[in-house]
C-alpha positions, 0 to 999 in steps of 0.5 A: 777647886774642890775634889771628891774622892770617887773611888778606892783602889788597892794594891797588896798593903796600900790604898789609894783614895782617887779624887776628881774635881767636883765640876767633873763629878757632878756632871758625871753624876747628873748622866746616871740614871740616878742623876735625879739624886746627885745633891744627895749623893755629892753630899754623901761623898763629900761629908761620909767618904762615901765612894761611887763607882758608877760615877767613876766609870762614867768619868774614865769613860769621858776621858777625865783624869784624877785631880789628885790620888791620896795613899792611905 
């Protein structure tokens, strides 16, 4: 199962890089206002590391957890 990393949270010296499940970001992507561009976007996060905070809140807000959190 593939995972995108959606947000990037800091903490004093760290950083943690949050990852949810590719079937649970594009749905949360395609929800947005801006869902019109969701395979541009899904490839931006998936080639660039590019992070989306929009998506990151429409996913705590359906209630989904992360599928894995990286420290960096």
């Amino acid at each position: 199962m593939k995972q995108l990393g959606v947000a990037i949270s800091k903490e004093k010296d760290r950083q943690f890089r949050i990852c949810f499940t590719e079937k649970d970001v594009r749905r949360a992507c395609r929800m947005m206002v801006c869902g019109q561009h969701s395979e541009s976007c899904m490839r931006l996060m998936e080639e660039n590391g590019v992070t989306c905070e929009l998506c990151y809140a429409v996913l705590t807000a359906l209630g989904k957890y992360p599928s894995r959190i990286e420290t960096n």
